[in-house]
The first five atom37 places (N, CA, C, CB, O) and aatype in JSON, in Angstrom:
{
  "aatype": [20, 20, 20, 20, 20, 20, 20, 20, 20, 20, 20, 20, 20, 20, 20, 20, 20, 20, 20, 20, 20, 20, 20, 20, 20, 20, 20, 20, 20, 20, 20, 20, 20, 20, 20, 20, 20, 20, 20, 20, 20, 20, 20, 20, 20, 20, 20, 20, 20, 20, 20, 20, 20, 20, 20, 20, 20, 20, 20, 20, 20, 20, 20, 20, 20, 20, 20, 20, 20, 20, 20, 20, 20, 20, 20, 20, 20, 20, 20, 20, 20, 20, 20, 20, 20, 20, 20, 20, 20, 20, 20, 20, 20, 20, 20, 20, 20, 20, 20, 20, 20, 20, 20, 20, 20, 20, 20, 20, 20, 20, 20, 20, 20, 20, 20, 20, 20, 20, 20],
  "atom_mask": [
    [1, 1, 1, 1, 1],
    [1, 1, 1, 1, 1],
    [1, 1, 1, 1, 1],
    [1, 1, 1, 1, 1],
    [1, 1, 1, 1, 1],
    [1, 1, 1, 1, 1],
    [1, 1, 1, 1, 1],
    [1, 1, 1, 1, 1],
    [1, 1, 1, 1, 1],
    [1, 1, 1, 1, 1],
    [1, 1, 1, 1, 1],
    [1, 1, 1, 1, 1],
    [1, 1, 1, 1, 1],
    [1, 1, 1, 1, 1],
    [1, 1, 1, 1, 1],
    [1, 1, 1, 1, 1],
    [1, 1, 1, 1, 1],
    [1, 1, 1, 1, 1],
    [1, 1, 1, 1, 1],
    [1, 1, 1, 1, 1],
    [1, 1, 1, 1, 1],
    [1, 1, 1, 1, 1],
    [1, 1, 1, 1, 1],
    [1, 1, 1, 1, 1],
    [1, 1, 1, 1, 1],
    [1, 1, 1, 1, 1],
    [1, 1, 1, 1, 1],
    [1, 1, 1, 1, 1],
    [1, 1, 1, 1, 1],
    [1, 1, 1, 1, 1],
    [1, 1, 1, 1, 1],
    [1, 1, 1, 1, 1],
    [1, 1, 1, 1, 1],
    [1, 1, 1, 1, 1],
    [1, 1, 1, 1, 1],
    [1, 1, 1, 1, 1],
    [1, 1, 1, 1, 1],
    [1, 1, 1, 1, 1],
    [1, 1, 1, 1, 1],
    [1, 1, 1, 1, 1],
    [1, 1, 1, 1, 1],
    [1, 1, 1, 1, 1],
    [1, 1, 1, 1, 1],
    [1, 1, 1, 1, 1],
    [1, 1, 1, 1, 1],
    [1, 1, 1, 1, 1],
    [1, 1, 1, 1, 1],
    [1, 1, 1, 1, 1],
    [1, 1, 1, 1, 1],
    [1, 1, 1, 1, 1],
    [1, 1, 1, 1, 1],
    [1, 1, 1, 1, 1],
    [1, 1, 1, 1, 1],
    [1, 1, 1, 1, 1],
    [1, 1, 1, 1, 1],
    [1, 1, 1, 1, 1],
    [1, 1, 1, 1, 1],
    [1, 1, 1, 1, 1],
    [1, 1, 1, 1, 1],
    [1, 1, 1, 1, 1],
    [1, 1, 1, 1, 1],
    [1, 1, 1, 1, 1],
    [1, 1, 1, 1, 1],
    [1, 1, 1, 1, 1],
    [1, 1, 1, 1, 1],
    [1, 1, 1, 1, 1],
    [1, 1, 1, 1, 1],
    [1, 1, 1, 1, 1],
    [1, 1, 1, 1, 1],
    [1, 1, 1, 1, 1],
    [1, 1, 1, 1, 1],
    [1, 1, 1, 1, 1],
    [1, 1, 1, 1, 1],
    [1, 1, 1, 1, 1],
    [1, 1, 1, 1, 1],
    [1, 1, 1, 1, 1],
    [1, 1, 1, 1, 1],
    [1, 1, 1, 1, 1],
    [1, 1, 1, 1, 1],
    [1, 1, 1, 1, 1],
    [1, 1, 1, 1, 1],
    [1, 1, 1, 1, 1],
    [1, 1, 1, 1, 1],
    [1, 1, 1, 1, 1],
    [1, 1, 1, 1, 1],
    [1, 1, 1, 1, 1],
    [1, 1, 1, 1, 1],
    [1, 1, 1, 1, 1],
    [1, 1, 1, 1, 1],
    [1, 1, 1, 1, 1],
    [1, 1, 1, 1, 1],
    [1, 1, 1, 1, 1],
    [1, 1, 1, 1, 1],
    [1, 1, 1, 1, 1],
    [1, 1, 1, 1, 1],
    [1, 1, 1, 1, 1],
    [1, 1, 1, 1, 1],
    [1, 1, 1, 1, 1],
    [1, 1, 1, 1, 1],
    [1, 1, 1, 1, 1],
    [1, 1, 1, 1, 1],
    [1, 1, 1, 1, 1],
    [1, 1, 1, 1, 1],
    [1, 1, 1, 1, 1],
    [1, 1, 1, 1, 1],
    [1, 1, 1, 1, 1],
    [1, 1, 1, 1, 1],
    [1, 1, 1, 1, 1],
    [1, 1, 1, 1, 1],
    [1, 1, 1, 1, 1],
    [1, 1, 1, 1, 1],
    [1, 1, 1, 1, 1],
    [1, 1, 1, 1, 1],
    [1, 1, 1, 1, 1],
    [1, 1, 1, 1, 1],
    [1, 1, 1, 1, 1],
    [1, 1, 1, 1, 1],
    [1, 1, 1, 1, 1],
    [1, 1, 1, 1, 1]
  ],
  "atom_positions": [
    [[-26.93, -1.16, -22.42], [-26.25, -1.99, -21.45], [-26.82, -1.67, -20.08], [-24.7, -1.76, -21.49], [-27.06, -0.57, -19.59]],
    [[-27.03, -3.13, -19.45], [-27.9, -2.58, -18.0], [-26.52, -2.31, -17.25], [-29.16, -3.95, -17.01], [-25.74, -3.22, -17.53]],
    [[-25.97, -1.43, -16.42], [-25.33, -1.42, -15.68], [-25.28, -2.28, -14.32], [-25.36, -0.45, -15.67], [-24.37, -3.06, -14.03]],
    [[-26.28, -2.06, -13.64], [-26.33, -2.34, -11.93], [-26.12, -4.17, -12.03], [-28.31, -1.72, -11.01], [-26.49, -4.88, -11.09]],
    [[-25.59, -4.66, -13.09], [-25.03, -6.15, -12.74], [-23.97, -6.05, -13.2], [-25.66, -7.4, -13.25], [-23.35, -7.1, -13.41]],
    [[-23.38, -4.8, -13.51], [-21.56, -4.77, -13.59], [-20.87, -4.22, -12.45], [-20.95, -3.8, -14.82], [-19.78, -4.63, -12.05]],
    [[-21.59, -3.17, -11.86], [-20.65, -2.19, -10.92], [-21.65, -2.14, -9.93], [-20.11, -0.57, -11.51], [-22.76, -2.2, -10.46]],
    [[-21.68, -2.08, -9.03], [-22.35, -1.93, -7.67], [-21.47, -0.34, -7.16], [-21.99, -3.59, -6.47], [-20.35, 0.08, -7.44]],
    [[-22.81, 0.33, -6.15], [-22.43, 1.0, -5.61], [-21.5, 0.98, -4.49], [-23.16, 1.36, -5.53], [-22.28, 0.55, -3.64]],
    [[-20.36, 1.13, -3.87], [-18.96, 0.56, -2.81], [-18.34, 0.01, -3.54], [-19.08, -0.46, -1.56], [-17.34, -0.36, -2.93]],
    [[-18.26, -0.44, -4.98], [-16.92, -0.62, -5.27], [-16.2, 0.21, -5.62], [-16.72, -1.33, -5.97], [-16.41, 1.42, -5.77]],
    [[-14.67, -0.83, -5.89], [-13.42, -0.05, -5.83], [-13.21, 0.07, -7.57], [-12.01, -0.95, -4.84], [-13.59, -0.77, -8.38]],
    [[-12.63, 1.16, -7.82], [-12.91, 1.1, -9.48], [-11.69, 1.87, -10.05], [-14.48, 1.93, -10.03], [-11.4, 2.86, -9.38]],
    [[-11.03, 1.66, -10.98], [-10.04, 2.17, -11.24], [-9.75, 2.65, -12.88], [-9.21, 1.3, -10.69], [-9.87, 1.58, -13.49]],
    [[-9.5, 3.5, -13.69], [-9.7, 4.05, -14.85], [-8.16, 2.48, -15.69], [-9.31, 6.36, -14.74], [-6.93, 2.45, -15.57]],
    [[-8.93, 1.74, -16.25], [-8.18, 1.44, -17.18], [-6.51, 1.34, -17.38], [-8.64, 2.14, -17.85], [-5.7, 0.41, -17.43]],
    [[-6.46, 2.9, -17.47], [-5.42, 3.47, -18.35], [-4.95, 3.7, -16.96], [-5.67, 4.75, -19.58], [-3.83, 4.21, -16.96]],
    [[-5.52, 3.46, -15.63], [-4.48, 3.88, -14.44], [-5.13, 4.92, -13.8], [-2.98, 4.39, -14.91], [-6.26, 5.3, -14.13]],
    [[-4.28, 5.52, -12.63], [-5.49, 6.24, -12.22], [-5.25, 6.12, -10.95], [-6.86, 5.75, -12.66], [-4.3, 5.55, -10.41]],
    [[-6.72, 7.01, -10.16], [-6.25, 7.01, -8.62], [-7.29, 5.52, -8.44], [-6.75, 8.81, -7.44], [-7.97, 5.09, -9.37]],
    [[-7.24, 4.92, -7.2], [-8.57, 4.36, -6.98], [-9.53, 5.18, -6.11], [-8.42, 3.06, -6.37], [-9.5, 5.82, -5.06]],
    [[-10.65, 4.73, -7.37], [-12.17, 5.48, -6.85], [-12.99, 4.19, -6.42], [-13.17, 6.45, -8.3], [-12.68, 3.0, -6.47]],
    [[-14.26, 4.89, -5.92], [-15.18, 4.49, -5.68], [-16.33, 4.47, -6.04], [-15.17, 4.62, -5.1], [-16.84, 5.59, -6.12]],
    [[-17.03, 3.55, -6.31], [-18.51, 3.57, -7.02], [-19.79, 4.59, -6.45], [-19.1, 2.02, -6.87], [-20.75, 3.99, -5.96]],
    [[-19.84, 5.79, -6.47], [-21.34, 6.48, -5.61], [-22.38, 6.52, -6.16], [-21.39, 7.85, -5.2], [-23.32, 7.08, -5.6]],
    [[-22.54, 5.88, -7.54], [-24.18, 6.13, -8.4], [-23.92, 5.39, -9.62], [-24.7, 7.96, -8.89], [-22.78, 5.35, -10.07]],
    [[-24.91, 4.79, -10.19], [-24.72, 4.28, -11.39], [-26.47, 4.8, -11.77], [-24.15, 2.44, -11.4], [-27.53, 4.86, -11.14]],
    [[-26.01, 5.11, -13.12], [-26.83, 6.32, -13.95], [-26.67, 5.63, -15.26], [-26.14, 8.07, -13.93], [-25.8, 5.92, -16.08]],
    [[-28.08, 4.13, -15.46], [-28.27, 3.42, -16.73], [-28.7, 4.12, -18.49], [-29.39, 2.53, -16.24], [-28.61, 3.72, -19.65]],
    [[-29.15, 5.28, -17.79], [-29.6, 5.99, -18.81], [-29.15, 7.55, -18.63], [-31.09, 5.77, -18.88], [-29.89, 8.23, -17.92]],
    [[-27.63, 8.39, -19.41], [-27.52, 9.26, -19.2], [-27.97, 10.27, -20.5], [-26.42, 9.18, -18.66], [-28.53, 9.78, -21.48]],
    [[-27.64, 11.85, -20.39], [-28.23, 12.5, -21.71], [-27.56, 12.17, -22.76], [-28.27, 13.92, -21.76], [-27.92, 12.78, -23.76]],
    [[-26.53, 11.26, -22.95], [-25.97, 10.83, -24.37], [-26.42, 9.31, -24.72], [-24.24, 10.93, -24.38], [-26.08, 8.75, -25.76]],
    [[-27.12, 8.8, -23.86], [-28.33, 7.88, -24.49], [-27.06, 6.19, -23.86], [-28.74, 8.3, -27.05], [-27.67, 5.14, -23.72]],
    [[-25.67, 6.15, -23.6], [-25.47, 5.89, -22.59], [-25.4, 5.71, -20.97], [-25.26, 5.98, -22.88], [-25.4, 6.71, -20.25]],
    [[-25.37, 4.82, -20.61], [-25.57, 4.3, -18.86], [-23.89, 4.85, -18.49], [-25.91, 1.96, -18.51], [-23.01, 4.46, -19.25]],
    [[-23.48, 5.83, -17.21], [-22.63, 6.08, -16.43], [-22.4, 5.27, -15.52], [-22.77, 7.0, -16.04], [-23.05, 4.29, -15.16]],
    [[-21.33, 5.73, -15.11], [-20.62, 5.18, -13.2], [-20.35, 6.36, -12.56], [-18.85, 4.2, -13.03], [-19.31, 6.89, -12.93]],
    [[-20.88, 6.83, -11.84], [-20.27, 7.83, -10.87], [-19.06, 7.42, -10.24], [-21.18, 8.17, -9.82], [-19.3, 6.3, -9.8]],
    [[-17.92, 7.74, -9.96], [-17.06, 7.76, -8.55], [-16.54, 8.87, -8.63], [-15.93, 6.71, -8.26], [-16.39, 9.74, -9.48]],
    [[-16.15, 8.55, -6.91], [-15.33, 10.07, -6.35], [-14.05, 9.23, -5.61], [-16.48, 11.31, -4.9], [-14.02, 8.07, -5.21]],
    [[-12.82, 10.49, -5.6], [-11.95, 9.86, -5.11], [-11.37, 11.31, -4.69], [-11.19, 8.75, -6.01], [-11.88, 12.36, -5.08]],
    [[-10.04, 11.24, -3.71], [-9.46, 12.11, -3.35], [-8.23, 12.17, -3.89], [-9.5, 12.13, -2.25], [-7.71, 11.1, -4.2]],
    [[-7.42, 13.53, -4.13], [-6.25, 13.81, -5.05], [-5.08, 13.74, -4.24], [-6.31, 15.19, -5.76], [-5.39, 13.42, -3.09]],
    [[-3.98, 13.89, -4.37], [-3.19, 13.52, -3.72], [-2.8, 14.77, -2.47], [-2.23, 13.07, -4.69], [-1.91, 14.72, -1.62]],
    [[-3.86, 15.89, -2.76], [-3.63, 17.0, -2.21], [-4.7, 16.93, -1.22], [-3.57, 18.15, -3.11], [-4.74, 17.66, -0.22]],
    [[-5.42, 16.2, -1.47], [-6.76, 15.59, -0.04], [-7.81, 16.31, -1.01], [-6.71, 16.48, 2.23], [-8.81, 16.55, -0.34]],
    [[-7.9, 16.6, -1.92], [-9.58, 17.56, -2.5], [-10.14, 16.23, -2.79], [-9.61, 18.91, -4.3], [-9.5, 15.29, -3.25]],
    [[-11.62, 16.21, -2.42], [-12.73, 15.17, -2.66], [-12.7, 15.95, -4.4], [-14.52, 15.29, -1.37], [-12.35, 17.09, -4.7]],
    [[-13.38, 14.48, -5.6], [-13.26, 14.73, -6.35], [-14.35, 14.09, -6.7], [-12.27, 14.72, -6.69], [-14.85, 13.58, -5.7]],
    [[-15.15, 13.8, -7.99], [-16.41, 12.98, -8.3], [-16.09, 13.14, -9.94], [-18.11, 13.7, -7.62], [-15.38, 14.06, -10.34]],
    [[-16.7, 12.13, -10.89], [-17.09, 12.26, -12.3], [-17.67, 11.28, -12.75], [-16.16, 12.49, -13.13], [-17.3, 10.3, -12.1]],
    [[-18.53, 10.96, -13.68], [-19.06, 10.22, -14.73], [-18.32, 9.31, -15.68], [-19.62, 11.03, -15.42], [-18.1, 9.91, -16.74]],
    [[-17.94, 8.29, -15.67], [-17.13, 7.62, -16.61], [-17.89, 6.4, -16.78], [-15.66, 7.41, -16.19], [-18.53, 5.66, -16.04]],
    [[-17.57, 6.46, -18.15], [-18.26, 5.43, -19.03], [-17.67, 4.1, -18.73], [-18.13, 5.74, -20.58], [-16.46, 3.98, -18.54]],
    [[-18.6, 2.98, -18.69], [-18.39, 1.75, -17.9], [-17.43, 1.2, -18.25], [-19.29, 0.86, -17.88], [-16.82, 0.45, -17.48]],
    [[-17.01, 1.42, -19.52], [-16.15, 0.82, -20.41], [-14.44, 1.24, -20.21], [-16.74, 1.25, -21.83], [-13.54, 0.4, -20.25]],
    [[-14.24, 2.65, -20.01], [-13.31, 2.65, -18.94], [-12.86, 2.37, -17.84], [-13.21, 3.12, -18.77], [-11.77, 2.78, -17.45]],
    [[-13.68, 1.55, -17.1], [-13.5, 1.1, -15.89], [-12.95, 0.6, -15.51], [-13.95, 0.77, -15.5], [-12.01, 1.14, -16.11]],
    [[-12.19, -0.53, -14.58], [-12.11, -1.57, -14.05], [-12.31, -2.03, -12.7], [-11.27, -1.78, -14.34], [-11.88, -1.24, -11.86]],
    [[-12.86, -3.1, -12.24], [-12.83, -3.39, -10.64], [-11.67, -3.13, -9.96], [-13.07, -4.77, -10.3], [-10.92, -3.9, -10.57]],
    [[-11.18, -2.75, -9.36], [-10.0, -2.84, -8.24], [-10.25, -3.89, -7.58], [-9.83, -1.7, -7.23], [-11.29, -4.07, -6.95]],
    [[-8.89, -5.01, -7.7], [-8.84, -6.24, -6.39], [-7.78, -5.94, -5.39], [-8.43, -7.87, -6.96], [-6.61, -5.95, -5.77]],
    [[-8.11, -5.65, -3.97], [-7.69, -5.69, -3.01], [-7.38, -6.99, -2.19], [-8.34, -4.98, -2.6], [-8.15, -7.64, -1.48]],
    [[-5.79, -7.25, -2.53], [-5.71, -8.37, -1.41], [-4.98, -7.95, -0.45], [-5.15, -9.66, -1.79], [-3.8, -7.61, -0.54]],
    [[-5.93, -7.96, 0.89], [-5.07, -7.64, 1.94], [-4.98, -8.87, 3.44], [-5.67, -6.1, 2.37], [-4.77, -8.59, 4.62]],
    [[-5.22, -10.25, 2.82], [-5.19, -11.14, 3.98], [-4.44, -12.23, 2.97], [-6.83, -11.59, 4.81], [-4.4, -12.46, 1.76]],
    [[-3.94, -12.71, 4.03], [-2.92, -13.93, 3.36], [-3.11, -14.61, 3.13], [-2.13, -14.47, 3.64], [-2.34, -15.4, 2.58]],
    [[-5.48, -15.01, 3.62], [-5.36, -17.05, 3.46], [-6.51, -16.79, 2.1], [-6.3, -18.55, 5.47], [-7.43, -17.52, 1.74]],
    [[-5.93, -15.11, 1.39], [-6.68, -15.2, 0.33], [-5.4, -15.5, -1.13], [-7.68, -13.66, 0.32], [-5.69, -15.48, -2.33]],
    [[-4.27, -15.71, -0.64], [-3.34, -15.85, -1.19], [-3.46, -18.02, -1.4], [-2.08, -14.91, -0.2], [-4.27, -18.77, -0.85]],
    [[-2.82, -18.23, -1.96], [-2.84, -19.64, -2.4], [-1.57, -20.11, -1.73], [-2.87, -19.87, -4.06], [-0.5, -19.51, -1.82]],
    [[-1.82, -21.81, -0.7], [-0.69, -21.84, -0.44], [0.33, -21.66, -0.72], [-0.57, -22.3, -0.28], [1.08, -21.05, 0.05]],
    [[0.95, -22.35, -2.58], [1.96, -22.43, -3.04], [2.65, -20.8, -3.42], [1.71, -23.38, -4.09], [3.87, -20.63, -3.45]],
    [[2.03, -20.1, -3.59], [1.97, -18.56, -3.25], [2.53, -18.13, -2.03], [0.62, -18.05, -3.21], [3.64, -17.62, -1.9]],
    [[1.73, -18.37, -1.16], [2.65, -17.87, 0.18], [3.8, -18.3, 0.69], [2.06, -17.98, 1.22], [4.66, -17.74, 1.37]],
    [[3.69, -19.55, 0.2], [4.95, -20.3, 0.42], [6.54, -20.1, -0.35], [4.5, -21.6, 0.14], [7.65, -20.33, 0.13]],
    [[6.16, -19.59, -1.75], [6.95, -19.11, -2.35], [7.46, -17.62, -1.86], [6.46, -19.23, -3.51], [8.66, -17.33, -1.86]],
    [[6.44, -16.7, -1.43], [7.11, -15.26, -0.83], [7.7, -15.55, 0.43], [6.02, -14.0, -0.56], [8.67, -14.82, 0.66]],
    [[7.4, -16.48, 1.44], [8.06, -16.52, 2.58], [8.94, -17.13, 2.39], [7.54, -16.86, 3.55], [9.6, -17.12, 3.43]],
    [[9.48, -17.8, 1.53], [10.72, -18.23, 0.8], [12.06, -17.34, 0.24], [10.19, -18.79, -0.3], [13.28, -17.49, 0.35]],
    [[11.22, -16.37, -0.41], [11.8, -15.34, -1.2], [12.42, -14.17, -0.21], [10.65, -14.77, -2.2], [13.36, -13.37, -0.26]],
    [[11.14, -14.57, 0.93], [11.82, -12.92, 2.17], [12.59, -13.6, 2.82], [10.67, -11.9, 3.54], [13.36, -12.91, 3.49]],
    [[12.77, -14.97, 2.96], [14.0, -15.76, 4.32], [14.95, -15.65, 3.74], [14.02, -17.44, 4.88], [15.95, -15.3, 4.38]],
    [[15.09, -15.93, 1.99], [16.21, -15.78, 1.27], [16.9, -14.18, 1.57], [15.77, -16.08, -0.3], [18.06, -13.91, 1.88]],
    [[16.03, -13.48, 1.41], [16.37, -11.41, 1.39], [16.82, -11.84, 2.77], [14.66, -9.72, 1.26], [18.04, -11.88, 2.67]],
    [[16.53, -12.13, 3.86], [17.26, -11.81, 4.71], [18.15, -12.2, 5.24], [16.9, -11.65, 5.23], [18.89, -11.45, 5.89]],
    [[18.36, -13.55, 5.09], [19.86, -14.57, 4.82], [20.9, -13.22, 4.32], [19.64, -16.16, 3.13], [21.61, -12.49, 5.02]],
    [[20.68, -13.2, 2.92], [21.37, -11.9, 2.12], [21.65, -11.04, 2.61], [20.85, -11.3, 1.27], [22.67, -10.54, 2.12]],
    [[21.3, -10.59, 3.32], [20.92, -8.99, 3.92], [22.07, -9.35, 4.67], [19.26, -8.46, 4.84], [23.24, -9.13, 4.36]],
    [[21.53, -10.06, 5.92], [22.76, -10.54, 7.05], [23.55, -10.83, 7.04], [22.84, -11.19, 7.7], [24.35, -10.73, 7.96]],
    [[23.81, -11.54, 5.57], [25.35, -11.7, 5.01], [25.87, -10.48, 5.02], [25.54, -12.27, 3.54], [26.95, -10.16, 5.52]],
    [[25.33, -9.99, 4.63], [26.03, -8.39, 3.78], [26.75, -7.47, 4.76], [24.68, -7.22, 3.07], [27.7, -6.75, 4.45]],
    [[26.06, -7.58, 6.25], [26.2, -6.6, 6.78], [27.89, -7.24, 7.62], [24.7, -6.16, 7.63], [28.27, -8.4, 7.65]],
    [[28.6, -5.99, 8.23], [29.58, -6.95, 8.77], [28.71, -6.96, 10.45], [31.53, -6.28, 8.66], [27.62, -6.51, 10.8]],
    [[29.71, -7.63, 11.11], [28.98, -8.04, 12.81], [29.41, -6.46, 13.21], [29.99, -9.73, 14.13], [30.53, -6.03, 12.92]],
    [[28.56, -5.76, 13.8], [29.01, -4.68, 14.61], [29.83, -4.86, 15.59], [28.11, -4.1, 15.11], [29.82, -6.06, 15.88]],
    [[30.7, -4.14, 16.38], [31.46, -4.56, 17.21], [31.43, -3.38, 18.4], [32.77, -4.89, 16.52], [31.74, -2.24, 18.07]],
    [[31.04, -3.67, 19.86], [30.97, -2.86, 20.7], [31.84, -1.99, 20.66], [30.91, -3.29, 21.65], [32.99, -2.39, 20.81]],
    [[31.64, -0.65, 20.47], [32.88, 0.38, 21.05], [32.5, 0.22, 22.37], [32.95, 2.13, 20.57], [31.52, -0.09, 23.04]],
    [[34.33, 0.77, 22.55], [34.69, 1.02, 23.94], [33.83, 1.77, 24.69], [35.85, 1.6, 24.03], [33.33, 2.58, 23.92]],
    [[33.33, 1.95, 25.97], [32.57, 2.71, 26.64], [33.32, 3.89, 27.06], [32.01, 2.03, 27.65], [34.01, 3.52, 28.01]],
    [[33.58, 5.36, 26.79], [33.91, 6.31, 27.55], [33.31, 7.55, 28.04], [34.7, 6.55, 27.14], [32.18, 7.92, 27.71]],
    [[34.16, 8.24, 28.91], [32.92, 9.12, 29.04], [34.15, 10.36, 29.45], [31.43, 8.56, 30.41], [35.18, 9.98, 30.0]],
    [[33.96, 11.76, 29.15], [34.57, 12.43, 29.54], [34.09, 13.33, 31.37], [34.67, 13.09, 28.27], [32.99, 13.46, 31.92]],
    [[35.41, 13.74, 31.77], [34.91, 14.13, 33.18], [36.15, 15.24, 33.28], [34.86, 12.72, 34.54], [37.37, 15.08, 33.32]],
    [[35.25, 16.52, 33.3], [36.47, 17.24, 33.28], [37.53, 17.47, 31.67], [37.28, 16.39, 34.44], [37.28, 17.63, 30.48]],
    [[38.51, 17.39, 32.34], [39.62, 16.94, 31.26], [40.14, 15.96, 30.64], [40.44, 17.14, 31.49], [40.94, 15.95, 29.7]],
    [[39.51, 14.9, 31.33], [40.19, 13.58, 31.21], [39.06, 12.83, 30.68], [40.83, 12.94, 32.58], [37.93, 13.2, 30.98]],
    [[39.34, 11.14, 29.41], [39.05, 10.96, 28.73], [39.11, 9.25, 29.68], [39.62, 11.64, 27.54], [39.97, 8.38, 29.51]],
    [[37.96, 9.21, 30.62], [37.83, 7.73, 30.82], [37.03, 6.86, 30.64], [37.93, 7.48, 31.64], [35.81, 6.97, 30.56]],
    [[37.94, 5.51, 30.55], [37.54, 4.29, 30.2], [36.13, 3.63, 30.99], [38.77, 3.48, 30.43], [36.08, 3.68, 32.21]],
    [[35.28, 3.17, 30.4], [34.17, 2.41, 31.65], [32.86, 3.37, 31.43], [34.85, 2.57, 33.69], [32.82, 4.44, 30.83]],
    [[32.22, 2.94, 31.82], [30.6, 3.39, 32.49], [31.14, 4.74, 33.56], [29.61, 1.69, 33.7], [32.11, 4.92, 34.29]],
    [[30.19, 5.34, 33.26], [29.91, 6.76, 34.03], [29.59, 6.25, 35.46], [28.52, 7.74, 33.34], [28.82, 5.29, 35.54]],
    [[29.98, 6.69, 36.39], [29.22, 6.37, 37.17], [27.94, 6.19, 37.56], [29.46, 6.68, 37.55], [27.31, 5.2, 37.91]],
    [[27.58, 7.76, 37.41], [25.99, 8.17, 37.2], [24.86, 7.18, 35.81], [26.17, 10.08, 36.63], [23.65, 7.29, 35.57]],
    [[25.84, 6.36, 35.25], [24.87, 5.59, 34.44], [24.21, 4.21, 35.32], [25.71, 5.09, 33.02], [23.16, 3.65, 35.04]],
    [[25.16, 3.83, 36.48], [25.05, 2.74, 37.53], [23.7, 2.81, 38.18], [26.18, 2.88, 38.63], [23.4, 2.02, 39.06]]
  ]
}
């Protein structure tokens, strides 16, 4: 199997079965078990840089969507639907807060109003 028209070096690559996401650093068509590798390295959740050899076949691309006009209208239109609804809900839920009274102590005494010193 030729590799370098499956995996490119910079991609995002992820084990199958789950996993951290890695990254593509070498592809190695011919290794000593007479199979073609993928290099990636990735970092652990403890920050250690990490690297290994995995067979292509474990692999998968990682898709990153991180812009919205890669989303499909009827798609976006449905989540901004779904979050106006959550927050309708939400705002239902909550009751109206209601100003407490302003006081302030001075001394011994327990008065009503703004501090002066807040003026």
């Amino acid at each position: 199997m030729y590799l370098s028209t499956q995996f490119t070096i910079g991609d995002l690559t992820q084990l199958l079965s789950g996993g951290p996401v890695m990254t593509v650093i070498a592809i190695n068509n011919k290794s000593t078990n007479g199979q073609g590798t993928v290099r990636c390295s990735w970092f652990t959740v403890q920050g250690e840089y990490r690297h290994h050899d995995f067979l292509p076949e474990t692999l998968r691309i990682f898709q990153v969507v991180d812009r919205k006009d890669r989303l499909s209208p009827e798609v976006l239109s449905a989540l901004e639907s779904l979050l106006e609804q959550a927050a309708r809900q939400q705002a239902a839920q909550q009751p109206t807060a209601q100003k407490p009274p302003q006081h302030f102590q001075f001394g011994n005494a327990d008065i009503a109003g703004k501090p002066p010193w807040d003026e």
